[in-house]
GURO-186769 format. One record per residue (C-alpha): z, y, x. Coordinates in steps of 0.2 Angstrom, whole numbers, plus 5000, padded with zeros to 4 digits. Layout:
# GURO-186769
+------+------+------+
:   zz :   yy :   xx :
+------+------+------+
:    Z :    Y :    X :
...
+------+------+------+
END
This chain:
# GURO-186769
+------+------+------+
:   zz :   yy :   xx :
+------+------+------+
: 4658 : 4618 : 5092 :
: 4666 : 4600 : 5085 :
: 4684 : 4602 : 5080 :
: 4693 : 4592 : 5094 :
: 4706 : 4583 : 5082 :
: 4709 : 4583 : 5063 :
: 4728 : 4589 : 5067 :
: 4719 : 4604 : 5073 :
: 4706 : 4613 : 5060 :
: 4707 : 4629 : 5064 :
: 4695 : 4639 : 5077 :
: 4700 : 4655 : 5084 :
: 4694 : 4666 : 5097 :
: 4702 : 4675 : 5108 :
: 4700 : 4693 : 5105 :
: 4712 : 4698 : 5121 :
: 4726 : 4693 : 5132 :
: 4739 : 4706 : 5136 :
: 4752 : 4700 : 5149 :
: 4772 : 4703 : 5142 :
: 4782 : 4701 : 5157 :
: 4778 : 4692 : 5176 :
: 4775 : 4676 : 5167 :
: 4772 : 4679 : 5149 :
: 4755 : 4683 : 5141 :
: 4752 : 4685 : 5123 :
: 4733 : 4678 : 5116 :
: 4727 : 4686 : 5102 :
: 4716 : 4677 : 5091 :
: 4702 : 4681 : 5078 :
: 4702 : 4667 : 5062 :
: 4683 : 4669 : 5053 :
: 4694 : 4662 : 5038 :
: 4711 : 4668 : 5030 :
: 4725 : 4657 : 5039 :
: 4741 : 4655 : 5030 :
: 4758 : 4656 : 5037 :
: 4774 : 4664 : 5037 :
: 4784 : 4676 : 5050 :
: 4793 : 4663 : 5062 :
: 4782 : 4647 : 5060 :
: 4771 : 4637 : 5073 :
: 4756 : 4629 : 5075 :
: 4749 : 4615 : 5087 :
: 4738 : 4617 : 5100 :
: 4723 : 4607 : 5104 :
: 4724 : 4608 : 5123 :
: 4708 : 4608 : 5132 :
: 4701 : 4605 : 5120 :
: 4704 : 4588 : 5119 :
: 4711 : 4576 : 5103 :
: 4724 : 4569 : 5113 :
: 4734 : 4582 : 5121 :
: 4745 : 4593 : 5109 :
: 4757 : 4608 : 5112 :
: 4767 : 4618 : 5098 :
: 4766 : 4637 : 5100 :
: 4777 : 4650 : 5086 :
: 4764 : 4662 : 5080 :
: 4771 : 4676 : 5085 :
: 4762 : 4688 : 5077 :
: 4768 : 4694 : 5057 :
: 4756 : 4689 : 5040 :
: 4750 : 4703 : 5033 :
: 4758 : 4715 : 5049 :
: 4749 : 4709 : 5063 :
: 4729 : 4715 : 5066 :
: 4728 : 4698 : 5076 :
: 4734 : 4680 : 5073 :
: 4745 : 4681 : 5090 :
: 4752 : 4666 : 5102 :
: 4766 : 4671 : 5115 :
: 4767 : 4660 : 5130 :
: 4778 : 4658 : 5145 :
: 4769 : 4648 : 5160 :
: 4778 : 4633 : 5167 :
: 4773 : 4627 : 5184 :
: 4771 : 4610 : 5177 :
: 4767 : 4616 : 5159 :
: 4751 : 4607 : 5155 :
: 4750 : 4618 : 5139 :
: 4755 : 4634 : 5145 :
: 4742 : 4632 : 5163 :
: 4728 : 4631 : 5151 :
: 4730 : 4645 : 5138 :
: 4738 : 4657 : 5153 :
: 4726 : 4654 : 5167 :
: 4710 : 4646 : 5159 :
: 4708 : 4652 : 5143 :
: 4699 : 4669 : 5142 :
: 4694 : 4683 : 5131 :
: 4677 : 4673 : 5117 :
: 4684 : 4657 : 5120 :
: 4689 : 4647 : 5107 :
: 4704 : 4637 : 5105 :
: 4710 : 4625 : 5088 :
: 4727 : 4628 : 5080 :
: 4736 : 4616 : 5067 :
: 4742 : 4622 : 5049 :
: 4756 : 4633 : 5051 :
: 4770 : 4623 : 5053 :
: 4791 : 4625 : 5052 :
: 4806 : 4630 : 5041 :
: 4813 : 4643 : 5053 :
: 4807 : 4657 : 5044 :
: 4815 : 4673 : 5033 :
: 4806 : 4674 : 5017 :
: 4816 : 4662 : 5008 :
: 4834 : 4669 : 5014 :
: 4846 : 4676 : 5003 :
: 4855 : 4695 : 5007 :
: 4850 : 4710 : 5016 :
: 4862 : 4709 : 5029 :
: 4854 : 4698 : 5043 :
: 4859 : 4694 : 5060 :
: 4845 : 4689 : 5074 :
: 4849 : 4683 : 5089 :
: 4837 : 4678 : 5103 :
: 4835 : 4674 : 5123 :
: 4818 : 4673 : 5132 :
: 4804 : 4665 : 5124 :
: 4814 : 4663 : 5110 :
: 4810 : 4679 : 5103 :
: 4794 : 4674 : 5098 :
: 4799 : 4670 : 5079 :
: 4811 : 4682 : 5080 :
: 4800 : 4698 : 5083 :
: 4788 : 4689 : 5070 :
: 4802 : 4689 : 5055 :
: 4808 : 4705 : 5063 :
: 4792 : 4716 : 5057 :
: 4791 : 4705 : 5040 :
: 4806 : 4709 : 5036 :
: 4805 : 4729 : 5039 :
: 4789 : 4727 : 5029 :
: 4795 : 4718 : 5016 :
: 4816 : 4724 : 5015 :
: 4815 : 4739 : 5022 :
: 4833 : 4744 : 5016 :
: 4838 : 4726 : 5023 :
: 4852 : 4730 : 5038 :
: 4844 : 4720 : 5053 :
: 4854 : 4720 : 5068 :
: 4844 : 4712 : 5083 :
: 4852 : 4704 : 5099 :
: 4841 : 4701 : 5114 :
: 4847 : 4690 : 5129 :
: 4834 : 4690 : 5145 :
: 4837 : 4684 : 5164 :
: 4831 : 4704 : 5170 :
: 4823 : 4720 : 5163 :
: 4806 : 4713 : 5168 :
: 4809 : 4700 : 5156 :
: 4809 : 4709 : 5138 :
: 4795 : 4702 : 5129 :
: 4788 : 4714 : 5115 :
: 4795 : 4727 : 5128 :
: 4785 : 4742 : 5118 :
: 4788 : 4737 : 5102 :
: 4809 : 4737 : 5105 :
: 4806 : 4755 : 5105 :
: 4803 : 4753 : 5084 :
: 4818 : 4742 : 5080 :
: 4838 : 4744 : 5084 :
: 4840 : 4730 : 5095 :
: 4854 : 4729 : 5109 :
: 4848 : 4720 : 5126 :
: 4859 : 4712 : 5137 :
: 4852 : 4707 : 5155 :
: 4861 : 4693 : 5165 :
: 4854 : 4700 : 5182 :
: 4848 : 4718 : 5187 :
: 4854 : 4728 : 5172 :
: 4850 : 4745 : 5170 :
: 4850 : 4760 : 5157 :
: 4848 : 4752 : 5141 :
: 4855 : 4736 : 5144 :
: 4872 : 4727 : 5143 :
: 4874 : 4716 : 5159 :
: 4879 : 4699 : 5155 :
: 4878 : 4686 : 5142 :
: 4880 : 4686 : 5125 :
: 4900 : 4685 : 5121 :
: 4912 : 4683 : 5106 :
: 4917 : 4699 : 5110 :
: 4900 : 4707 : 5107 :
: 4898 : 4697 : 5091 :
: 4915 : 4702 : 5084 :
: 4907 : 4721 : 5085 :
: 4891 : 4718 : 5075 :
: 4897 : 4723 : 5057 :
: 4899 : 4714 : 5042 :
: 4897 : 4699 : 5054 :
: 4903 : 4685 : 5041 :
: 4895 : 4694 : 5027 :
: 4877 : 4691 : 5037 :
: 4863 : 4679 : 5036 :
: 4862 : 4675 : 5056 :
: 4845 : 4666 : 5063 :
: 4844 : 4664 : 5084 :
: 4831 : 4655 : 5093 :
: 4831 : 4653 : 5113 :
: 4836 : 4638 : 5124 :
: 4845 : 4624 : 5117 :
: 4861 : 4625 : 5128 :
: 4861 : 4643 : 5119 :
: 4859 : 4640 : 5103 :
: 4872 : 4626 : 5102 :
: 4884 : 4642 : 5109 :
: 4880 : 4655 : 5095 :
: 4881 : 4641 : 5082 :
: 4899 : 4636 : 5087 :
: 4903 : 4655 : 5090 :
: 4898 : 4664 : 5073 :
: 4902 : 4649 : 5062 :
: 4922 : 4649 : 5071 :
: 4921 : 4671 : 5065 :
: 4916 : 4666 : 5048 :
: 4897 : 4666 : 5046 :
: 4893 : 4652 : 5032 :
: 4872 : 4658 : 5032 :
: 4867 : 4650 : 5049 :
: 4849 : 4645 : 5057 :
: 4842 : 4640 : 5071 :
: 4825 : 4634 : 5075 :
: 4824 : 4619 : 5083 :
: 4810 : 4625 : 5095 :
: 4796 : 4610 : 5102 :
: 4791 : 4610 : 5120 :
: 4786 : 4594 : 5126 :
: 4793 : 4584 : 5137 :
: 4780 : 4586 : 5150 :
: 4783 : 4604 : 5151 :
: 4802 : 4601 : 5155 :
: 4811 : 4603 : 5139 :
: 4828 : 4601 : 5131 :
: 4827 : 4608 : 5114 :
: 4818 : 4600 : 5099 :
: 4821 : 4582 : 5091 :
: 4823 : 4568 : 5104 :
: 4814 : 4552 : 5103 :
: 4818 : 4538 : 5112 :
: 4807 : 4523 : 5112 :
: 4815 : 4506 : 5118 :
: 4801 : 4496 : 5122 :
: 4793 : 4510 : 5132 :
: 4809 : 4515 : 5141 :
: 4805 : 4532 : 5139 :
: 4808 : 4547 : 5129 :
: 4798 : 4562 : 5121 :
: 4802 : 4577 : 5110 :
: 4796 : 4582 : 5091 :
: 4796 : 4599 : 5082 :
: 4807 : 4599 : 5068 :
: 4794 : 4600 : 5054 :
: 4780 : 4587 : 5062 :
: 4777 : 4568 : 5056 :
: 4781 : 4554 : 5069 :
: 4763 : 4550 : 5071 :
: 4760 : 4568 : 5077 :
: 4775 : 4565 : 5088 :
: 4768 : 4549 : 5094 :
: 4750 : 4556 : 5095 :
: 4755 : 4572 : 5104 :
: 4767 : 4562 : 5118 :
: 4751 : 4548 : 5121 :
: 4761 : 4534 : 5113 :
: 4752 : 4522 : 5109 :
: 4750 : 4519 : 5089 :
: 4739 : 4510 : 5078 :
: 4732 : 4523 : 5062 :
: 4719 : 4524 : 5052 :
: 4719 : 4532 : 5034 :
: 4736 : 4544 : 5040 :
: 4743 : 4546 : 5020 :
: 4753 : 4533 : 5019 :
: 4742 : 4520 : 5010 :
: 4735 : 4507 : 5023 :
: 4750 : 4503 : 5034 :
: 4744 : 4503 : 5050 :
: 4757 : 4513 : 5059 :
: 4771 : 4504 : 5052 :
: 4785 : 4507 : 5065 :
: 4805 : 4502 : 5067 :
: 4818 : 4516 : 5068 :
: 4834 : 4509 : 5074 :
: 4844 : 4525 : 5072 :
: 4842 : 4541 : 5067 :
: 4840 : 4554 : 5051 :
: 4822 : 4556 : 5045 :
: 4813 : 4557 : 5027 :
: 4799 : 4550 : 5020 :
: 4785 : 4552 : 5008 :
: 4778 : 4537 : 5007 :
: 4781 : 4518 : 5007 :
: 4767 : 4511 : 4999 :
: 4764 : 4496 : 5012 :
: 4780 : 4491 : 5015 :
: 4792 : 4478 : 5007 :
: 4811 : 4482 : 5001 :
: 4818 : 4471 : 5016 :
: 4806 : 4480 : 5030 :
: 4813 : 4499 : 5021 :
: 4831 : 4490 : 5024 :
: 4827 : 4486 : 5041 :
: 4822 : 4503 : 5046 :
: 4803 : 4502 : 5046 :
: 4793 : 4518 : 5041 :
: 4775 : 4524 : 5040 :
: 4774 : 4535 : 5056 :
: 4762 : 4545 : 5046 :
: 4775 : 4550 : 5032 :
: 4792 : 4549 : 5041 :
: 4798 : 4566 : 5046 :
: 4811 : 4566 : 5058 :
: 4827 : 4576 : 5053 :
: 4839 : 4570 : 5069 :
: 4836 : 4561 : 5086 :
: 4829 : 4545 : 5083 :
: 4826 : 4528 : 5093 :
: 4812 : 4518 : 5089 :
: 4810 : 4498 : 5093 :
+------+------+------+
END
């Protein structure tokens, strides 16, 4: 079986699909060779199976935890992505993932007091640092808060039962859950709340909320993970690109090159060695944060203007490109 793209060397096979919630299912893969990757990253997903059509998934399973390299996935009706891996993908096929990708992870955070905060899908990374961390700190004091729209929507539903978490549900609430949305009020009662590390993932309407609200109580260690869906499957999270001589827009995960950016949205780019070296994806940003690793083709006056090698320009903010 050819590997359908470069950005997407690894083949897994689908051991089993075990269905989370009415329109979640969790894929559980099989990798023939060790695949690295730490508890809350990503990976790309070659779609199809085909070079040109790329979706980013959080590996929602735990290193060294999990019996099964695991993809979590919540079908959109216009979700080319999620379509594919929730309807046509089947147990023995086999599907290509990226390197693990992503910085929203909780090996390399300081304390043992740690707060996580999630709503929907946004769990994902969450339940995957979750079980790291009770490997890993077991004396750590993790307290756990999970948003959903109902009761049928708990993701990881079963395996709740082994963590202290508090669920709230907006609609339908029953034993067990707090009805509602999240609140100051309920934050101000987790203890120790300045003294703890806090990560949330979820919508990005949401995670612009808990930012605002635990930084004004005094939290100082806070991360959220700027989680990728693309713009064809509806989304308003991730890093926003706007290209001007397109007129349109797309989205990046935080974490991923331009060029897998540009590739993954079908914008048109010229590439050919993809390190930096031969120049043929120079492109124009005109606003925007991002780093690079390389300029090795370009002159000091196109660096001033703004010009980068798509290839080694990381995005770190909204950007508009010429």
């Amino acid at each position: 079986m050819t590997m359908p793209t470069s950005q997407c060397p690894w083949r897994m096979q689908v051991h089993h699909i075990h269905q989370e919630t009415p329109d979640v299912w969790t894929l559980s893969l099989l990798c023939h060779d060790y695949y690295p990757y730490r508890a809350g990253q990503y990976a790309l997903v070659s779609i199809g199976n085909a070079a040109d059509t790329l979706r980013a998934y959080t590996l929602s399973s735990t290193p060294g935890v999990s019996e099964y390299i695991t993809l979590t996935v919540r079908r959109l009706d216009d979700g080319v992505g999620s379509q594919w891996l929730t309807r046509e993908v089947k147990r023995g096929d086999y599907i290509w993932l990226s390197d693990a990708q992503g910085e929203f992870t909780c090996d390399d955070k300081p304390g043992d007091r740690v707060l996580l905060l999630a709503a929907g899908c946004g769990v994902t990374p969450i339940m995957s640092m979750r079980r790291w961390l009770a490997k890993h700190r077991p004396q750590a004091d993790v307290q756990t808060i999970f948003s959903v729209r109902s009761p049928q929507d708990v993701i990881f539903a079963d395996e709740w039962r082994d963590y202290p978490v508090t669920l709230l549900a907006e609609h339908d609430a029953t034993l067990g859950f707090i009805p509602g949305r999240l609140t100051a009020e309920l934050l101000q009662r987790v203890p120790d709340l300045a003294s703890r590390t806090v990560m949330t993932c979820g919508p990005a309407p949401y995670m612009a909320w808990v930012e605002s609200t635990v930084k004004s109580l005094g939290v100082t260690r806070f991360y959220k993970e700027q989680f990728f869906v693309p713009v064809a499957e509806a989304a308003s999270s991730g890093l926003k690109i706007s290209a001007l001589q397109l007129a349109r827009e797309f989205y990046a995960p935080v974490g991923t090159t331009l060029l897998e950016a540009m590739e993954s949205n079908k914008v048109p780019v010229n590439v050919a060695c993809r390190a930096g070296v031969c120049g043929c994806c120079k492109t124009k940003v005109v606003s925007g944060e991002y780093s690079v690793t390389s300029t090795m083709t370009l002159t000091d006056a196109e660096v001033a203007e703004g010009y980068v090698l798509a290839c080694s320009c990381q995005p770190q903010s909204d950007l508009v490109l010429a």
